[in-house]
C-alpha positions as CSV (number, residue, x, y, z in Angstrom):
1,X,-184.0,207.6,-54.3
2,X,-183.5,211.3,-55.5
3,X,-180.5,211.5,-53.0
4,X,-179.0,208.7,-54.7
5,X,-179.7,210.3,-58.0
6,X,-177.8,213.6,-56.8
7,X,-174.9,211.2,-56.1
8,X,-175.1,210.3,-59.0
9,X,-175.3,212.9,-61.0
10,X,-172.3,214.3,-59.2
11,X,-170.1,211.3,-59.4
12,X,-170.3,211.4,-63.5
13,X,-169.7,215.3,-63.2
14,X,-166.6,214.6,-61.1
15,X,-165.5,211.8,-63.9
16,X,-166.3,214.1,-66.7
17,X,-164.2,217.1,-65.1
18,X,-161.0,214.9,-65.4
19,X,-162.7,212.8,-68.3
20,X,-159.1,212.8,-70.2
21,X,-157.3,211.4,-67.0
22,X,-159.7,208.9,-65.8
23,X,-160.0,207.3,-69.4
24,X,-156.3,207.3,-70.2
25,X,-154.6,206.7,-66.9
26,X,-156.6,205.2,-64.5
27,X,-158.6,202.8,-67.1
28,X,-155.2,201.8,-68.8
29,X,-154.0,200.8,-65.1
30,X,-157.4,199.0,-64.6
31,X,-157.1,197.0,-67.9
32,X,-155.4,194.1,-66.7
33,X,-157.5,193.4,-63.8
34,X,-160.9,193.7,-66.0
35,X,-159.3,191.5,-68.7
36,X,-158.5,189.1,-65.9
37,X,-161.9,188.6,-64.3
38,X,-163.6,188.7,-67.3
39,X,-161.3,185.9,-69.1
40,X,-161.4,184.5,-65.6
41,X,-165.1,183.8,-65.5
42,X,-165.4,182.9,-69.2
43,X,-162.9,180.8,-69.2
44,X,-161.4,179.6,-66.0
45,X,-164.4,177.1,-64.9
46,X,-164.3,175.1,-68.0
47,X,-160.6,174.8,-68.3
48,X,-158.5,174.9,-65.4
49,X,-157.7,171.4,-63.2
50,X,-158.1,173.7,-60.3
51,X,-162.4,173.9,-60.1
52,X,-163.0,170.2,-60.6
53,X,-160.9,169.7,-57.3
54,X,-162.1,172.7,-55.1
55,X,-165.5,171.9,-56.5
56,X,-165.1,168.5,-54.9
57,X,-163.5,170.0,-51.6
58,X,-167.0,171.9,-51.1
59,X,-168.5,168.9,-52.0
60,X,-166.7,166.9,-49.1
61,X,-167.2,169.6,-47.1
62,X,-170.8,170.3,-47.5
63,X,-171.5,166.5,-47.2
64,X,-169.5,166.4,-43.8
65,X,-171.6,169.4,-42.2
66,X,-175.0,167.8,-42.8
67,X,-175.8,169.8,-45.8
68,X,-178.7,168.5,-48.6
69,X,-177.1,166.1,-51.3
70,X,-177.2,167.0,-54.9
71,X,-180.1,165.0,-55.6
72,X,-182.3,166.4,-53.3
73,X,-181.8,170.0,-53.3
74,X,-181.1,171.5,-56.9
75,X,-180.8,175.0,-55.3
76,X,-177.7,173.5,-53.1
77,X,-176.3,172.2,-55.8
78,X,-176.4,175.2,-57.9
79,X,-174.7,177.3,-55.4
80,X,-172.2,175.0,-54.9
81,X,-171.6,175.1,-58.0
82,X,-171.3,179.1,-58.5
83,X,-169.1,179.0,-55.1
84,X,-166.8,176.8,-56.8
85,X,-166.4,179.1,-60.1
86,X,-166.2,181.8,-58.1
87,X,-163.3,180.9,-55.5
88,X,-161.3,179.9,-58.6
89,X,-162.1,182.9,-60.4
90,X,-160.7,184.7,-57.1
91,X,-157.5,182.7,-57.1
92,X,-156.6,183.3,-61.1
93,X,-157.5,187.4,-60.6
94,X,-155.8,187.6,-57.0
95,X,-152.4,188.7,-58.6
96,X,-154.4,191.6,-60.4
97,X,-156.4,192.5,-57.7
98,X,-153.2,193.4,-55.4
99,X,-151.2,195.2,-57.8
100,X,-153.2,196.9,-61.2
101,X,-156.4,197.3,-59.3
102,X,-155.4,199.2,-56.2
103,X,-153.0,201.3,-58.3
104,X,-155.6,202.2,-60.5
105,X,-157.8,203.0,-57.5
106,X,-155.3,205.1,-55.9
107,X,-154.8,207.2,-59.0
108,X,-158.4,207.8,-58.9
109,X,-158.6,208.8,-54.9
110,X,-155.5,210.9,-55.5
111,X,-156.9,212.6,-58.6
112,X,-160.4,213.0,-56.2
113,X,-158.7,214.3,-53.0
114,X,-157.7,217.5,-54.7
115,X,-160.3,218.1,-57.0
116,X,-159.0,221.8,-58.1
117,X,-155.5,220.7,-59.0
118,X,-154.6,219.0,-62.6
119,X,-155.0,215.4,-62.4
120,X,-151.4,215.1,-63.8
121,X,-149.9,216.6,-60.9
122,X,-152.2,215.7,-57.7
123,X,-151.8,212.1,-59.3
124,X,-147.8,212.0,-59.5
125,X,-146.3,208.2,-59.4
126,X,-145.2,209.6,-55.6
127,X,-148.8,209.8,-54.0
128,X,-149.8,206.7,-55.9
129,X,-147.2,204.4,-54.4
130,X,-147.7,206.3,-50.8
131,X,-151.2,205.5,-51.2
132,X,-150.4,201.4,-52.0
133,X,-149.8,200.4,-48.9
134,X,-152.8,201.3,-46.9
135,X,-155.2,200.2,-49.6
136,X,-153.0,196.9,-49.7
137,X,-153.8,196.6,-45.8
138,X,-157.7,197.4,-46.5
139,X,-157.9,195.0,-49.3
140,X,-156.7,192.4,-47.3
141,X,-158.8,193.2,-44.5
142,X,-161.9,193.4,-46.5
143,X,-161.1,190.4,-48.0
144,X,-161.3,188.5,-44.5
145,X,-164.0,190.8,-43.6
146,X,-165.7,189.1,-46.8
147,X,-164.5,185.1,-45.6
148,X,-166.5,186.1,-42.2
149,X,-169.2,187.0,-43.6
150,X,-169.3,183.8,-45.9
151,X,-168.3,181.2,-42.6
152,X,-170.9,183.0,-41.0
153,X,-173.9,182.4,-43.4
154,X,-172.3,178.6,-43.7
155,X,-172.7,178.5,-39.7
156,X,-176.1,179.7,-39.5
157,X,-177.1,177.3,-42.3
158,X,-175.6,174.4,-40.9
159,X,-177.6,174.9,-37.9
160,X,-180.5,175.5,-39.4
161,X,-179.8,171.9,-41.2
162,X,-178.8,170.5,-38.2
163,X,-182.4,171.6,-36.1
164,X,-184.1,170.0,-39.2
165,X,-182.3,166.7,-38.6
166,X,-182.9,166.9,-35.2
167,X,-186.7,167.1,-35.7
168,X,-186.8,164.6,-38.0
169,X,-188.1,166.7,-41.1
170,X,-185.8,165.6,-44.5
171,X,-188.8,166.1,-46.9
172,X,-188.0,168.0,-50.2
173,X,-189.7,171.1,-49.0
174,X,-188.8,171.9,-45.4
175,X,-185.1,171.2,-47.2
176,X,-185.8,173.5,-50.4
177,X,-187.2,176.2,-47.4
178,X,-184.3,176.3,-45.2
179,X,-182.2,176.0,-48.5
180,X,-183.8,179.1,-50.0
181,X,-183.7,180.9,-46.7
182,X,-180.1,180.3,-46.1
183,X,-179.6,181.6,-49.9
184,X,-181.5,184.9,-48.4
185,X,-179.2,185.0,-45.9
186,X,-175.7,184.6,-47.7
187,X,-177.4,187.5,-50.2
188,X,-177.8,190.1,-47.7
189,X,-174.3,189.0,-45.3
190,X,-172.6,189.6,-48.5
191,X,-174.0,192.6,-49.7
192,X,-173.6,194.5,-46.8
193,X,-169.6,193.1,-46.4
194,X,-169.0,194.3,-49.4
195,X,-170.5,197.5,-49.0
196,X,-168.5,197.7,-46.1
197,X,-165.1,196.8,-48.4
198,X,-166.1,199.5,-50.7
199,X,-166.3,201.8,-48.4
200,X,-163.7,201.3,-46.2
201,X,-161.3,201.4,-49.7
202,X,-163.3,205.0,-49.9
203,X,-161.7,206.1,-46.3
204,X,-158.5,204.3,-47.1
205,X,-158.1,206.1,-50.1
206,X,-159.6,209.6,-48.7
207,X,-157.4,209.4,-45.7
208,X,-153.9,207.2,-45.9
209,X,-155.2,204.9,-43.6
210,X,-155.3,200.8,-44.2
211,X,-156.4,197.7,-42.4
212,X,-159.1,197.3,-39.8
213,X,-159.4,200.9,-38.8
214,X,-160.6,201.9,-42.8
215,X,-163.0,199.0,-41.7
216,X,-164.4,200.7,-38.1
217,X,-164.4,204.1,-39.8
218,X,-166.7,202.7,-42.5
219,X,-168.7,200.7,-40.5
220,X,-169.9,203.9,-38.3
221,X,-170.0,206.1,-41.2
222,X,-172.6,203.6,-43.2
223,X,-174.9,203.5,-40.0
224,X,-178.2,204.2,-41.0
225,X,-177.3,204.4,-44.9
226,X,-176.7,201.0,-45.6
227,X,-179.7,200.5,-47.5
228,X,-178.1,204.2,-49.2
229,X,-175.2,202.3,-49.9
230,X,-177.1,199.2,-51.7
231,X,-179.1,201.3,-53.3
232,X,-176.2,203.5,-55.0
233,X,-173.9,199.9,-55.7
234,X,-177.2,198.5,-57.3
235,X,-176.9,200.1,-60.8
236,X,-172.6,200.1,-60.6
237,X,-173.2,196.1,-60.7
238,X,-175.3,195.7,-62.9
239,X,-173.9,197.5,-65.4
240,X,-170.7,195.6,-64.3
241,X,-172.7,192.1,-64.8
242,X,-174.2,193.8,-68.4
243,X,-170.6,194.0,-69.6
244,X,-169.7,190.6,-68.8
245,X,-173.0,189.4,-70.6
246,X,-171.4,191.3,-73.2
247,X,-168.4,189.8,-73.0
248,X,-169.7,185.9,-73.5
249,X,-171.8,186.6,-75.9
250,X,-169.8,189.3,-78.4
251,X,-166.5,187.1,-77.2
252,X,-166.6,183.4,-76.2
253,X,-169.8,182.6,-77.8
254,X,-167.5,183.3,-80.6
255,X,-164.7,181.4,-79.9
256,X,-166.2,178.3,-79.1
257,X,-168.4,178.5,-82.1
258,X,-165.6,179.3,-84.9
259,X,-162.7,177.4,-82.6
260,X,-159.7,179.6,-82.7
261,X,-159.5,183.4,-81.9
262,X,-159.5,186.3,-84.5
263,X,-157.6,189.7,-84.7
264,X,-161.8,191.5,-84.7
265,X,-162.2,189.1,-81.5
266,X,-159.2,190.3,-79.6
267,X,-159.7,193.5,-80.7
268,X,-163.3,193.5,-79.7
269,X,-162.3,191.8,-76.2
270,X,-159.9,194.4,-75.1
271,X,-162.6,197.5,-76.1
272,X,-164.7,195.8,-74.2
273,X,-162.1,194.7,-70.9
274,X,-161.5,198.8,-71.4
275,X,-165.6,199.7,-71.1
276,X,-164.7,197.4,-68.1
277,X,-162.4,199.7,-66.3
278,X,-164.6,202.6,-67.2
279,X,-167.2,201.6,-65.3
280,X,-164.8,200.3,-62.5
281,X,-163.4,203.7,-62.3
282,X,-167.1,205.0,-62.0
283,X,-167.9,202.9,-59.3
284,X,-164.6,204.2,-57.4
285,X,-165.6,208.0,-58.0
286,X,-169.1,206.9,-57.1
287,X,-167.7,205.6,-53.4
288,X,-166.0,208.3,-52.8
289,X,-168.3,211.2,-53.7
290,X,-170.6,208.9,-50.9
291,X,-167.6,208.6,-48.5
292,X,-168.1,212.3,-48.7
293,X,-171.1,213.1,-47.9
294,X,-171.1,210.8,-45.0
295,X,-167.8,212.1,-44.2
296,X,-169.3,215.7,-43.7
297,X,-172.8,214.6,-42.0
298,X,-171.3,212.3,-39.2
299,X,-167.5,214.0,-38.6
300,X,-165.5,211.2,-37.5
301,X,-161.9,212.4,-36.6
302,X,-159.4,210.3,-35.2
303,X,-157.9,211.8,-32.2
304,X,-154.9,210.7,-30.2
305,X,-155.1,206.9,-31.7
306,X,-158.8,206.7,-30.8
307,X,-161.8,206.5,-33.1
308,X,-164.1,209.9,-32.0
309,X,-167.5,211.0,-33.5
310,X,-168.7,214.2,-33.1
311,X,-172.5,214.2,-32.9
312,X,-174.7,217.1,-34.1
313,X,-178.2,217.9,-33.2
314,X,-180.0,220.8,-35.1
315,X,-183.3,221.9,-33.2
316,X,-186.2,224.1,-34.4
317,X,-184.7,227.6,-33.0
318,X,-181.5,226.6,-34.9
319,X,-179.4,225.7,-31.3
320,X,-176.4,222.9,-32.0
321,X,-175.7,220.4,-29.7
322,X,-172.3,219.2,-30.0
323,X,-171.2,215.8,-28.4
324,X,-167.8,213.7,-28.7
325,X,-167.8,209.9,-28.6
326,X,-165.0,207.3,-28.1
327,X,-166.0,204.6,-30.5
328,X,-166.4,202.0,-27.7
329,X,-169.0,204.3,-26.3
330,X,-171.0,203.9,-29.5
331,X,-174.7,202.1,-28.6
């Protein structure tokens, strides 16, 4: 806990050392992404044609693989219902996501890789667009990385649905059980994927390199700290998910109640999209001040196309051990 606190502490140091860059360039080129999800989620569900159809895709698809009906498992029902939302939320931000957010991103890696320079110049429109590409290729490989981990919680429960029709056991709590512990499961399958995403975007930024390799390096830099890594996304999303309750409430609450949008209420909206980005750009700084320190305590280098760690062990009469790995040798 006070190790996450240190990183922290020096994550908002690091923001408020190039506070005038951050919150001019890098929030500006966040802005349209954090107006996007937030007007997707207020907005998108109710509205769009789109959700009443893939709501009723899951629906079919749910029924088809054995799963509880509506009427006898609420809990189902409800995530259904939130998967929907958000897989059309996901489609309506998509556009954002692959051009304003990974610019912004890569202004703030570039920015963060030379710490000592001016922002201005370490962040020219040059390294920003070199960096695209690879954080592009990431993006797109954490987003499958993200689908796997959602097919795979779907597999498990449809198994665990399918043993409970094999024994004969439909009643209303073995289903709410196996519903709630498939719930558990999706939860922690999803947190650690996207723990992974973030921070294999930290490597891809860090280092120019994109796609599945950003994935390996993060996967063998987070082991042992994942539960460091949950811990130090924990108050990053929920100040994220505080925002957005701002959002309805200061914002839509408003619109539906008076029926028409005012100049306060758009006003108000894009202050609070820009608090959005802030924190967005927080949560970037924040990865990779812990891309970092990982970086530095497990030394992966990649050597002649292959994935190497370098192992240290420190004993009591201060003798180092030094040992090199290929990353299929890993245990």
């Amino acid at each position: 806990m006070d190790f996450a606190g240190k990183i922290l502490r020096r994550s908002v140091h690091g923001f408020l050392l190039n506070y005038h860059y951050f919150t001019s360039v890098s929030a500006f080129l966040a802005l349209p992404f954090s107006a996007s999800i937030l007007l997707s989620q207020a907005f998108v569900p109710s509205s769009s044609s789109l959700f009443p159809q893939i709501s009723n895709r899951l629906q079919t698809l749910f029924d088809a693989a054995g799963f509880p009906s509506s009427s006898s498992s609420k809990i189902f029902t409800l995530f259904g219902h939130k998967a929907s939302e958000t897989i059309a939320s996901i489609i309506f931000i998509l556009p954002f996501t692959l051009s304003f957010l990974i610019i912004a991103k890569a202004s703030i890696f570039e920015a963060l890789k030379q710490p000592h320079r001016p922002a201005s110049s370490a962040s020219s429109f040059t390294s920003m667009i070199f960096l695209y590409k690879p954080l592009l290729k990431t993006c797109i490989s954490n987003s499958l990385l993200v689908i796997s981990a959602i097919a795979t919680s779907y597999c498990l429960m449809f198994f665990a649905f399918g043993v409970v029709e094999g024994l004969d056991d439909t009643s209303p709590d073995t289903l709410f059980l196996v519903t709630t512990c498939g719930a558990v499961i999706f939860s922690v399958l999803l947190a650690n994927a996207l723990v992974i995403s973030s921070m294999a975007m930290a490597v891809s930024g860090m280092e120019g390199r994109g796609g599945y390799l950003a994935i390996l390096k993060a996967c063998v830099l987070l082991r042992g700290r994942t539960s460091m890594a949950l811990l130090l996304a924990l108050p990053m999303n929920m100040a994220l998910a505080v925002i957005e309750a701002l959002f309805h409430f200061r914002v839509v609450r408003a619109y539906r109640v008076g029926g028409r949008a005012e100049p306060s209420m758009a006003l108000e909206a894009i202050f609070i999209a820009y608090l959005y980005s802030i924190f967005i750009v927080l949560d970037t700084i924040v990865a990779s001040m812990f891309y970092r320190i990982c970086k530095t305590r497990s030394r992966i280098n990649d050597e002649d196309g292959k994935l190497l760690v370098r192992i240290e062990i420190s004993g009591e009469d201060n003798y180092e051990f030094e040992k090199t790995k290929n990353f299929e040798e890993l245990p």
